[in-house]
N, C-alpha and C positions, 0 to 999 in steps of 0.2 A: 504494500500500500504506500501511496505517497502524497507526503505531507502537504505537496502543492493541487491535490485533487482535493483537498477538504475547502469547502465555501465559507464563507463570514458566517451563513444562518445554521450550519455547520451539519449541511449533507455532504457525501460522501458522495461526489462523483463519479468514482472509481464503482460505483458498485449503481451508477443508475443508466437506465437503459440506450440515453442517447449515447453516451461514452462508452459505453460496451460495444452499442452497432457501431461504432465510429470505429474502437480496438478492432473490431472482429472482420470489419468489411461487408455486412450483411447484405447490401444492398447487392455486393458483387456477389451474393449466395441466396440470392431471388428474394429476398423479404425485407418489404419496406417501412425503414425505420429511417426517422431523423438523427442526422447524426450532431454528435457536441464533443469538444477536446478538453470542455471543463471550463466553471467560471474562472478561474484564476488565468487557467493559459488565454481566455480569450477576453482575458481584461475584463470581466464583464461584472469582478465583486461577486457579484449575488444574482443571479437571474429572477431570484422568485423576488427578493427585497430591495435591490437599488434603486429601485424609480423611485420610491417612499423614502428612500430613509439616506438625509444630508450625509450624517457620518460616514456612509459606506462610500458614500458620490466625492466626496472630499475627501478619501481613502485615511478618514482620523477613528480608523477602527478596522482591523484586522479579523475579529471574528467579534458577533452581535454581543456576546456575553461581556465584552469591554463598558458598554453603551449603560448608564445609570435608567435607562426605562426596559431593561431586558428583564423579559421577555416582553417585547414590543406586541401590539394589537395582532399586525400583520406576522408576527413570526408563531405568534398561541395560532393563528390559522391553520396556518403553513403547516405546522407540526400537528394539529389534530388531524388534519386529513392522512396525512404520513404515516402516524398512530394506528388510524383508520382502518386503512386502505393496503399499506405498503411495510407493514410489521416494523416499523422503525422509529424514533423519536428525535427528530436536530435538537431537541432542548437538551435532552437527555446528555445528548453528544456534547456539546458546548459546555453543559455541566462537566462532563467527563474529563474535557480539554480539560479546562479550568481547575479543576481540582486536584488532577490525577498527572496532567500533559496528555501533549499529542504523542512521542511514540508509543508510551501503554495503548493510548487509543489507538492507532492504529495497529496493533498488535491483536486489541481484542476484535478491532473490523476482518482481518487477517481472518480470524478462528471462524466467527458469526458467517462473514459473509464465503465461507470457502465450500465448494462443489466436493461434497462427498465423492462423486466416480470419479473425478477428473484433478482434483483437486485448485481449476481457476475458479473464477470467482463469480457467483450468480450475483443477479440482480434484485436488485430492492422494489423493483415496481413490478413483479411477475412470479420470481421465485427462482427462474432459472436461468441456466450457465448456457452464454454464446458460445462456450467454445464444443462441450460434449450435446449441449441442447435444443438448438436449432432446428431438427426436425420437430420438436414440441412447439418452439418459438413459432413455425412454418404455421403449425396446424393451427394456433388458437386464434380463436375469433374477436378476444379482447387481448391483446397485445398486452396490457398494463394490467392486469390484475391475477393475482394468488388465486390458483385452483385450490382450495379444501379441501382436504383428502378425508 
């Protein structure tokens, strides 16, 4: 995992869909997915949070949990739907940072997000691995969401 794939509201790039089709080449493997290099490499702060929030547009804040209104309106959203939907928490995460550091965390990202057959690394908006899982990826009809077994 790396350091420069963690965002300010403190997803893990490394482990979400567009940045997987982007690693994997999907599109060159028949299934279309948007791809992304990650907020950080593409300048972009925060995809979900910069348009709102000065600090991050004014780069006077490296990850949200710096910010004395954290956890911000727009980031309690963010992370419930995340919660939700995609088995995961950026509050959580940014706690983690902050208390613990980034490389424990990305250590325990490491372990959570790692593909049992394969051992790369699935995704957080689906459950599964571009590299052993594709043909799964191929067939679903919702692209972003956990089958419940």
């Amino acid at each position: 995992m790396n350091e420069e794939l963690i965002a300010p509201c403190g997803m893990n790039c490394e482990i979400c869909s567009g940045y997987l089709a982007y690693h994997h080449d999907v599109k060159s493997k028949g299934i279309r997915m948007p791809y992304c290099t990650g907020c950080r490499p593409r300048d972009k702060k925060c995809a979900f949070l910069k348009k709102r929030c000065e600090l991050l547009m004014s780069n006077k804040v490296r990850y949200c949990y710096e910010c004395s209104s954290f956890p911000c309106e727009g980031l309690k959203h963010l992370d419930n739907r995340y919660r939700t939907y995609f088995k995961m928490s950026m509050i959580e995460n940014l706690k983690y940072i902050k208390n613990i550091g980034i490389k424990p965390f990305l250590e325990k990202q490491e372990e959570k997000w790692k593909c049992p057959e394969c051992g790369e690394v699935i995704c957080c908006h689906n459950g599964l691995c571009f590299n052993c899982g594709l043909d799964r990826l191929r067939q679903k009809k919702q692209k972003y969401r956990w089958e419940d077994k």
